[in-house]
DRENTINU-131586 format. One record per residue (C-alpha): residue number from 1; residue in one letter; y, z, x. Coordinates in steps of 0.001 Angstrom, whole numbers, padded with zeros to 6 digits. Each point is the difference from the previous one (the first is absolute). Example, Ala and Ser with C-alpha at 12.3 -4.5 7.8 and 13.67 -1.06 7.14 Angstrom:
<recs>
+-----+------+---------+---------+---------+
! pos ! code !       Y !       Z !       X !
+-----+------+---------+---------+---------+
!   1 !    A ! -004500 !  007800 !  012300 !
!   2 !    S !  003440 ! -000660 !  001370 !
+-----+------+---------+---------+---------+
</recs>
This chain:
<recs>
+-----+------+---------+---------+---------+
! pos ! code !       Y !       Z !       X !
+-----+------+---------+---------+---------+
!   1 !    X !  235561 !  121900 !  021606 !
!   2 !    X !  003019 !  000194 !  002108 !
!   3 !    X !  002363 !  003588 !  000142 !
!   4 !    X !  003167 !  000266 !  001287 !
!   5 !    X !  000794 !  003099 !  002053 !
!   6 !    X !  003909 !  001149 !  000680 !
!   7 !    X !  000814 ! -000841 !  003525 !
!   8 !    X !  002222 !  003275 ! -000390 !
!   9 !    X ! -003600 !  002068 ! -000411 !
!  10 !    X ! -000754 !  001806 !  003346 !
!  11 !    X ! -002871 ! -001089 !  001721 !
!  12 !    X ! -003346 !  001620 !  000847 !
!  13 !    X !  000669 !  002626 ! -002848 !
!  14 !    X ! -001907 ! -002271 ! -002669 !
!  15 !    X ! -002907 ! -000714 !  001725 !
!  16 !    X ! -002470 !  001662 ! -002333 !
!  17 !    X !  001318 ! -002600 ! -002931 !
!  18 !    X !  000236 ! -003211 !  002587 !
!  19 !    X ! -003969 !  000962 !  000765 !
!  20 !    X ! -000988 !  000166 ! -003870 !
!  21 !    X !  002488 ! -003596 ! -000208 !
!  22 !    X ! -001959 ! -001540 !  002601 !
!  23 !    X ! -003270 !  001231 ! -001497 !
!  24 !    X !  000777 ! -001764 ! -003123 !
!  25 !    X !  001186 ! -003274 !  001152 !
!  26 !    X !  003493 !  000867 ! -000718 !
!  27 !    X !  002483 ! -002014 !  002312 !
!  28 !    X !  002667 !  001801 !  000904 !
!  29 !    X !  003769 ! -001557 !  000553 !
!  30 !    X !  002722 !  002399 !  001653 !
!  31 !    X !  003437 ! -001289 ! -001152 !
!  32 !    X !  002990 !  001640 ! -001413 !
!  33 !    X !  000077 !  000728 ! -003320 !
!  34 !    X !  002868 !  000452 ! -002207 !
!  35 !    X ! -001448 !  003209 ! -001719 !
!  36 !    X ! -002683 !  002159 !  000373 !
!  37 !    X ! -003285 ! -000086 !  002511 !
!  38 !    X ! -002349 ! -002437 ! -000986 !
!  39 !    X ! -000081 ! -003314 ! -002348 !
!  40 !    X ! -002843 ! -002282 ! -000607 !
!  41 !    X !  000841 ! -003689 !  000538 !
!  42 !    X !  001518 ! -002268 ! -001557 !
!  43 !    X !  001660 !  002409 ! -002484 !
!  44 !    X !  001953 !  002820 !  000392 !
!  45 !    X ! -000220 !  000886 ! -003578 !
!  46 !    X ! -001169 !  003576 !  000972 !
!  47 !    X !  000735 !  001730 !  003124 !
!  48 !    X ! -001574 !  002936 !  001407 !
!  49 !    X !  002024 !  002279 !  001835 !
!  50 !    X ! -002324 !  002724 !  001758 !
!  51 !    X !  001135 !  003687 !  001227 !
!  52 !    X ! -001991 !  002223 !  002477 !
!  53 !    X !  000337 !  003084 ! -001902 !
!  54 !    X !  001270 !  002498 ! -003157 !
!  55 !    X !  002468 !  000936 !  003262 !
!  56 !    X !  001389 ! -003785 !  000249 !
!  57 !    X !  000620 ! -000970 ! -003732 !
!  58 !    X !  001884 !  003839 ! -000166 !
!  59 !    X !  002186 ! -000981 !  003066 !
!  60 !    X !  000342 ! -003854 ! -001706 !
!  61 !    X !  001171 !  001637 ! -003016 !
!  62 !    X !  001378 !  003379 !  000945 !
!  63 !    X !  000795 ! -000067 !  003548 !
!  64 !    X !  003591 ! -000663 !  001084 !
!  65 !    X !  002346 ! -002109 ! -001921 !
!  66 !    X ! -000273 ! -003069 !  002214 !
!  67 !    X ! -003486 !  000098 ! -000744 !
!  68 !    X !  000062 ! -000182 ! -003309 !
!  69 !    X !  002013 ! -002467 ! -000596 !
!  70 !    X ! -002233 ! -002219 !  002214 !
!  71 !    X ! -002864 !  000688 ! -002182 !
!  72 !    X !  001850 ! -000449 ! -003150 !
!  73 !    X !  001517 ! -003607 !  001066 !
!  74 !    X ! -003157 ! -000741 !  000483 !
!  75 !    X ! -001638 !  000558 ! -003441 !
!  76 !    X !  003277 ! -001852 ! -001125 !
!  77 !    X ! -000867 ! -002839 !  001928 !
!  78 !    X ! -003295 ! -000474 ! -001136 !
!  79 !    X !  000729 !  000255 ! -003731 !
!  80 !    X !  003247 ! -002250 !  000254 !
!  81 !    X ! -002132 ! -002658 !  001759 !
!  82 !    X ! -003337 !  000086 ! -002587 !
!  83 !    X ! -002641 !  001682 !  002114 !
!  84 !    X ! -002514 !  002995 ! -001117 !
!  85 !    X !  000429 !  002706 !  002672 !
!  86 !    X ! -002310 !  002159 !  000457 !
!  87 !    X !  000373 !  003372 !  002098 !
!  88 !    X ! -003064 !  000894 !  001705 !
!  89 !    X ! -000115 !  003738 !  001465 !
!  90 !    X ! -002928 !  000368 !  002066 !
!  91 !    X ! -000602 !  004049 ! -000184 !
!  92 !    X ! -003071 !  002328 !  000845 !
!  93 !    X !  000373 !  001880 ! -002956 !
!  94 !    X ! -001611 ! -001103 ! -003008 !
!  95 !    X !  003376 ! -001688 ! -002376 !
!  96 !    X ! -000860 ! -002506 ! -002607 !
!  97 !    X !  003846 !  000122 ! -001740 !
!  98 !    X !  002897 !  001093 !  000099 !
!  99 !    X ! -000517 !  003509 ! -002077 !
! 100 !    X ! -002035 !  000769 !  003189 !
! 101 !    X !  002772 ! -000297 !  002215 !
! 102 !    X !  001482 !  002878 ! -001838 !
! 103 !    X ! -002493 !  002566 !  001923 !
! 104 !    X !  001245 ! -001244 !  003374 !
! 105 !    X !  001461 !  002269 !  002256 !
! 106 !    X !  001755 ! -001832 !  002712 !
! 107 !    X ! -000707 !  001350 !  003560 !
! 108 !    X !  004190 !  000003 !  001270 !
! 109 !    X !  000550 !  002521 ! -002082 !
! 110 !    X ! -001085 !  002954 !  002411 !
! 111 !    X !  003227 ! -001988 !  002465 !
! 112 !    X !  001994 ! -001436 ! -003039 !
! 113 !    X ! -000535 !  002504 ! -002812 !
! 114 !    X !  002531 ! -002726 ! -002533 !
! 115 !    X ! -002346 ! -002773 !  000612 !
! 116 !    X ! -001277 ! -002054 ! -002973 !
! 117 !    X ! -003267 !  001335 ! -001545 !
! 118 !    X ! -002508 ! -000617 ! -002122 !
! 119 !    X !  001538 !  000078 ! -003947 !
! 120 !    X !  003195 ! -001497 !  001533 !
! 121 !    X ! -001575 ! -002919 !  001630 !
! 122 !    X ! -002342 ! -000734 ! -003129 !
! 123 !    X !  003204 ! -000233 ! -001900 !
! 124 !    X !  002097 ! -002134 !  002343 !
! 125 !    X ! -003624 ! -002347 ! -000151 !
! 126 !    X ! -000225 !  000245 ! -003504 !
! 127 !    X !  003632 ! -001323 ! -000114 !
! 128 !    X ! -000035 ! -002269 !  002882 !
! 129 !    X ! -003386 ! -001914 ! -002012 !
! 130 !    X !  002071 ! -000156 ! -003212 !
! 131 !    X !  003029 ! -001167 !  001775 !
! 132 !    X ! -001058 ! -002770 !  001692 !
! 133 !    X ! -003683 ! -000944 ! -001095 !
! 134 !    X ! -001848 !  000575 !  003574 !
! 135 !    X ! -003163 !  002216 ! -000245 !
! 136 !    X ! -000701 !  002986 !  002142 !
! 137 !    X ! -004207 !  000192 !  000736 !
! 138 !    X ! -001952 !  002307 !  002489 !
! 139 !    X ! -002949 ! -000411 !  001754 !
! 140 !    X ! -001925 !  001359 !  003168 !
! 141 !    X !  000749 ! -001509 !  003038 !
! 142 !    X ! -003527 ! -001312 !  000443 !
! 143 !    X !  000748 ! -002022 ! -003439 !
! 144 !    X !  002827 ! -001124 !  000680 !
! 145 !    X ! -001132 ! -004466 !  000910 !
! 146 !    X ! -001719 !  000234 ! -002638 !
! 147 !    X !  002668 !  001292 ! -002752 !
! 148 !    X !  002506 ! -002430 !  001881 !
! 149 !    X ! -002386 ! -003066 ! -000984 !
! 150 !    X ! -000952 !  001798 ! -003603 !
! 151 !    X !  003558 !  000065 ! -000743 !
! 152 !    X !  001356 ! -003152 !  001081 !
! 153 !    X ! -002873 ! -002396 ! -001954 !
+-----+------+---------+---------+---------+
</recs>
């Protein structure tokens, strides 16, 4: 099986998924990709586009304007050119869907008390999935290679 990894994806800081990758004979391609993270090759019928945290999908969706707009021409893309995205939020905490997002309480708020929170950002995820088709998932950190692979078989 050969995975293609973003060239835009920082290095060093995925090192826990490149280790379960290599353990399972996953080959792994870096390459820029027109959405998203990873892709499995040859298609790029579904596209998995990973975030570190609750605190990086909340400043994707809710941070400053510029921002958002980044994030939403991306979910654009992918739906105008055919391909599944998927949204993976690697988070400690245990969220399965988007109701559970609802509980969040994001950290910035003791420096930026108007800073998107839970309910809001379930909504705008709720709405951003219905929009444009992609799918928001979470999973621990520690899962996240193998939820990559699950999702784009």
């Amino acid at each position: 099986m050969i995975l293609i990894e973003d060239s835009r994806q920082q290095k060093n800081k995925h090192e826990t998924k490149h280790a379960w990758w290599a353990e399972h004979s996953v080959k792994l391609i870096r390459c820029k990709l027109v959405v998203g993270d990873y892709a499995l090759m040859p298609s790029l019928s579904k596209i998995v586009d990973t975030k570190e945290n609750m605190a990086e999908i909340a400043q994707n969706i809710g941070g400053t304007r510029e921002e958002h707009q980044r994030f939403i021409r991306e979910v654009k893309l992918a739906q105008e050119i055919g391909t599944q995205l998927y949204i993976l939020v690697e988070c400690e905490e245990p969220y399965e869907t988007i109701d559970d997002v609802a509980a969040w309480v994001n950290p910035r708020t003791e420096y930026s008390p108007k800073c998107i929170q839970g309910p809001r950002l379930a909504k705008a995820m709720r709405t951003i999935e219905s929009r444009y088709g992609c799918v928001f998932m979470f999973c621990r950190p520690e899962e996240a290679a193998e939820t990559i692979i699950d999702l784009l078989r």
